[in-house]
N, C-alpha and C positions, 0 to 999 in steps of 0.2 A: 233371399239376399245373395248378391253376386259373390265372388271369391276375393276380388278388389276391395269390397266391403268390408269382408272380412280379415281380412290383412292385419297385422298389429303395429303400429306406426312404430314399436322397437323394433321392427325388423327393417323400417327402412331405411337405406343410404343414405345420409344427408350430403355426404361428402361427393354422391355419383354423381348431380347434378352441376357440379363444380368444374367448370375449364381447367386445363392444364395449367393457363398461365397464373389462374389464381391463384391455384395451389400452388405455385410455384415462388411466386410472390410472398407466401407463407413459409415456406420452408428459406425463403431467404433472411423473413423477419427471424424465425424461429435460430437459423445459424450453429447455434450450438452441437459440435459434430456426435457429442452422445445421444442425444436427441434427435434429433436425426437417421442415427444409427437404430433409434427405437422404431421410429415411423416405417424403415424399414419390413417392420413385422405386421402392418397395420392391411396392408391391400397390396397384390400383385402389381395394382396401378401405382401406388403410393411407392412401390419398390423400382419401377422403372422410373419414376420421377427424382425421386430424392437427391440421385448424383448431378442431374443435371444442374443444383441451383449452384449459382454465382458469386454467392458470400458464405462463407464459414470460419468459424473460430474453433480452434483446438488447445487443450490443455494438455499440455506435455507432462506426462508423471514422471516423479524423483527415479531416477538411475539406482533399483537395489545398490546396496552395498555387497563389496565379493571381501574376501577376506584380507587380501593386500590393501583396502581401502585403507588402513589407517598410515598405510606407508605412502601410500598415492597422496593421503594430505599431506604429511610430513613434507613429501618431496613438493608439492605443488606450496606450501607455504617457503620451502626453500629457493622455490623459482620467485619469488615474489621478494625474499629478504637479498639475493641475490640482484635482483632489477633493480632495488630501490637501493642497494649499495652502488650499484654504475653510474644512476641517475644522480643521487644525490654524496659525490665524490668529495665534496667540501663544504666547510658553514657557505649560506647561503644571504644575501644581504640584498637590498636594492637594484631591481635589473637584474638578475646573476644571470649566467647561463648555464643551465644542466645537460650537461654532454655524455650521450651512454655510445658504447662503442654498437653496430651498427650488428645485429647479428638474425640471421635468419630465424632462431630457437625452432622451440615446435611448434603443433598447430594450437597452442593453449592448453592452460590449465583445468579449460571446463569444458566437458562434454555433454551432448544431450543424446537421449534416442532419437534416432531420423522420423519427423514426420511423416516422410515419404506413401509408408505403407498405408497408414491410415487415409490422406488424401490421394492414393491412386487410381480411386474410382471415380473423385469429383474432377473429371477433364472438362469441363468450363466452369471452373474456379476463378473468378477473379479478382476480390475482395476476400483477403485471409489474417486471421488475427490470430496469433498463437501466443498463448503464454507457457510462460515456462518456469521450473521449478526453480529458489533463490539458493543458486550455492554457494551461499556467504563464505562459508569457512574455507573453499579452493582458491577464493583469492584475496582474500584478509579481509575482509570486512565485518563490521558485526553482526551477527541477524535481527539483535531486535532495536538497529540503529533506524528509525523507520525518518528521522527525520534529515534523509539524505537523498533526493532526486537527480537523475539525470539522464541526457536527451543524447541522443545522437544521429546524424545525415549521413548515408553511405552513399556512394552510386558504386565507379570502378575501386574505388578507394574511402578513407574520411575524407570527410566536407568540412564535418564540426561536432564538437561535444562540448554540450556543458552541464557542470555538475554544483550543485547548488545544495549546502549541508549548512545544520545549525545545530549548538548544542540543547537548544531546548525552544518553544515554542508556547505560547500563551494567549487566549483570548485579553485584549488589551483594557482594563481600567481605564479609562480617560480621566480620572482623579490624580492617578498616581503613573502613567507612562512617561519614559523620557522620552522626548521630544526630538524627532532627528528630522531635519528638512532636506529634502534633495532640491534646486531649482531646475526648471524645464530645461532650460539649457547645459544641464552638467555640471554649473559651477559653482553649487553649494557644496557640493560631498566632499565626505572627507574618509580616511579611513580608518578614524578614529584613533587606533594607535597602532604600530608596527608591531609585528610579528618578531617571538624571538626564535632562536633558529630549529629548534626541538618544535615547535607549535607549525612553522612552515614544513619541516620535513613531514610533518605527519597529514599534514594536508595533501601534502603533493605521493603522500603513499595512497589515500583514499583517491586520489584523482588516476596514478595509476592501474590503481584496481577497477574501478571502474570503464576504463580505455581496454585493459581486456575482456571484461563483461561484453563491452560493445563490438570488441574485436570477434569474441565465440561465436554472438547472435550473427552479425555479418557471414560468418560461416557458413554456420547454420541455412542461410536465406540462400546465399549460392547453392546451397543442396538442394535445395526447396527447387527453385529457378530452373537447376538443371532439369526436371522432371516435368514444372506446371509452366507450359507458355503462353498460357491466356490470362497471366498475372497481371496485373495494373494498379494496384497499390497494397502494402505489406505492414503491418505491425506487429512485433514482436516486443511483448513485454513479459512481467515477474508477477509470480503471485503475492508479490511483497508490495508492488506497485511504485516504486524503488526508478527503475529504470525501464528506458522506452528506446526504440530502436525502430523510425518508420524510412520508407521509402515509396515513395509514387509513380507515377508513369515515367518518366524522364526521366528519374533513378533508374529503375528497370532496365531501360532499352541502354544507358551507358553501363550496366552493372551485366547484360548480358554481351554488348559489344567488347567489354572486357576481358570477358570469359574463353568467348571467339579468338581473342587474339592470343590467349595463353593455350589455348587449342589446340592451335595452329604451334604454336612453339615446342617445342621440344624438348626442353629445358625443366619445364615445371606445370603441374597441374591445374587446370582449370578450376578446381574445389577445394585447393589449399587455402590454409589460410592469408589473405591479403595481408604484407606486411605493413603496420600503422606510419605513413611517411614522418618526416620532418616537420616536427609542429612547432606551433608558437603558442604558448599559453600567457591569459592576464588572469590575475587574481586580485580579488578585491575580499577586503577583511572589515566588518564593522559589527564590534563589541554588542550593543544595544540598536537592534534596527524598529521603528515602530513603522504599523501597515495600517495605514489612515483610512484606504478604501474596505478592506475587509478585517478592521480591527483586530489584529494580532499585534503580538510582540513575539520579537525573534531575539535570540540571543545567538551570537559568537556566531554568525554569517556570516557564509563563504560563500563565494562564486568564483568557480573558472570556467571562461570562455578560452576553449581551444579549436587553433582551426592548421592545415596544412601552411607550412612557411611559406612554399610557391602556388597557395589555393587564389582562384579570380574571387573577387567580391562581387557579385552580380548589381548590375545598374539597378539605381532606388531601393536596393536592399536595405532594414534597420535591423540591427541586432533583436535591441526591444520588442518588434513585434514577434518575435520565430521563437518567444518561449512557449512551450505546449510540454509540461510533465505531467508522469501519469498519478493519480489519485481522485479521492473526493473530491467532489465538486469545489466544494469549502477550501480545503488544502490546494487543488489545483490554483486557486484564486490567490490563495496568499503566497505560494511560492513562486509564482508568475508576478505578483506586484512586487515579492523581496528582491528576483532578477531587475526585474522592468528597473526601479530606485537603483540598485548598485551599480549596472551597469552604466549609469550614468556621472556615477562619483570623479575625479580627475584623479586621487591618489589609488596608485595601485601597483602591482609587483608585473613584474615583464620577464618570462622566462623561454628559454628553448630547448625542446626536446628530440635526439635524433632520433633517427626510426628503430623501430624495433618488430 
């Protein structure tokens, strides 16, 4: 009997037979950067491949606590009761405008570890998805308020956020749901009943907690950016599944044009933080929302759409289609149809916020 013969089929590679690009192909489905990081260990081959795949997601772990942390919340919940005193300087009614004076501050109250070191060997990265730890308590929010999503568009600057919360949520009885109709064209909705001025201030404190969340992440991604330039589209999101933060190709190349011209400047950093312009926010309030297409009931539904004061609206753009939050499938469904129905409502609040 030959030697060939004798061979024990556990000794053979199954993997040697395999093209690079299959495997490559694999390690793109696969993504996951610990994982990856294992394969590492697997074949000499497996080790000269693994950096080169194209798509990976990373999980950014909780920032230890040092021991001044409990002063670092103190103070970072003070920057926050501090903004929302500028902001919200008087009762607030119909229309109002909330005017905060105009100030550079710092780079934010939330910090993350830089990616950077972990992604420096994937240099043809081009599809990257990182999530990141939920620091609720650095910028008021609750942590196990889970039923509060929200989106945001960077390029050089905000495009748009919106944040969409409710006090509670329920698969809907069809015996017993009240019945809220929106018409396709807008002009059923109502907003059931106004807002008193304690119920809007506290809205418009969740909405600016969430505008710096989205301000950190934007950070965060210029640091990314500075490093990886074979990038082409970006999602950073939370392990809470809370809030999402993407950008695409055409984000990119104006989010790197940006960068260039602050470069170039003298004045100020290329990887500071962008300060959040002059926006415009609407807000919409309806007590009892029922979701016809994916049977829920929402209770005390909010949405604000916020966008830059002097932002272009892009020709055939709809608001309605560009909700995309992150969660279950289920939950994505129903909080994308509670957008979809409010934003079509005609009653609603009209405010303005200067930059910060």
């Amino acid at each position: 009997m030959s030697r060939n013969q004798m061979s024990s089929p556990e000794n053979e590679d199954f993997f040697d037979p395999l093209p690079d690009s299959l495997l490559l192909l694999i390690f793109n489905k696969l993504c996951d950067s610990r994982s990856l990081a294992q394969c590492l260990l697997v074949s000499k081959r497996f080790s000269s491949l693994v950096f080169q795949a194209d798509n990976v997601f990373l999980s950014i772990p909780t920032p230890k606590p040092k021991s001044a942390s409990s002063h670092r919340n103190r103070a970072s919940r003070n920057l926050l009761r501090t903004l929302v005193h500028k902001f919200i300087a008087k009762p607030l009614q119909f229309f109002p405008c909330v005017a905060a004076p105009k100030s550079p501050g710092n780079s934010g109250c939330i910090s993350y570890y830089s990616p950077n070191e972990v992604l420096k060997h994937f240099k043809n990265v081009k599809s990257l998805h990182i999530k990141v730890p939920f620091q609720c308590e650095k910028i008021g929010l609750e942590c196990s308020n889970s039923l509060l999503k929200w989106q945001a568009e960077f390029s050089g600057e905000l495009k748009n956020c919106v944040v969409l919360s409710a006090t509670s949520i329920q698969e809907c009885n069809k015996n017993h749901c009240c019945i809220n109709h929106v018409e396709e064209g807008g002009g059923g909705g109502t907003v059931g009943q106004i807002l008193n001025d304690d119920e809007l201030k506290l809205r418009i404190v969740t909405t600016i907690s969430c505008l710096i969340a989205a301000s950190a992440r934007h950070l965060l991604l210029k640091q990314i950016l500075a490093e990886h330039h074979m990038l082409e589209n970006v999602t950073i999101s939370d392990v809470n599944k809370q809030g999402r933060l993407c950008v695409g190709k055409d984000q990119i190349v104006e989010m790197r044009n940006a960068m260039k011209s602050l470069a170039v400047s003298e004045s100020s950093s290329s990887i500071e933080r962008t300060p959040v312009p002059d926006l415009s926010m609407k807000l919409w309030y309806v007590p009892v929302l029922e979701l016809p297409a994916t049977g829920y009931l929402m209770k005390g539904a909010t949405l604000v759409v916020i966008k830059p004061v002097n932002g272009v609206t892009r020709k055939g753009s709809n608001q309605s289609d560009s909700f995309d939050f992150d969660g279950d499938k289920s939950e994505k469904m129903a909080f994308v149809e509670a957008a979809r129905m409010m934003v079509k409502m005609k009653k609603s609040y009209a405010m303005t916020m200067n930059s910060f």
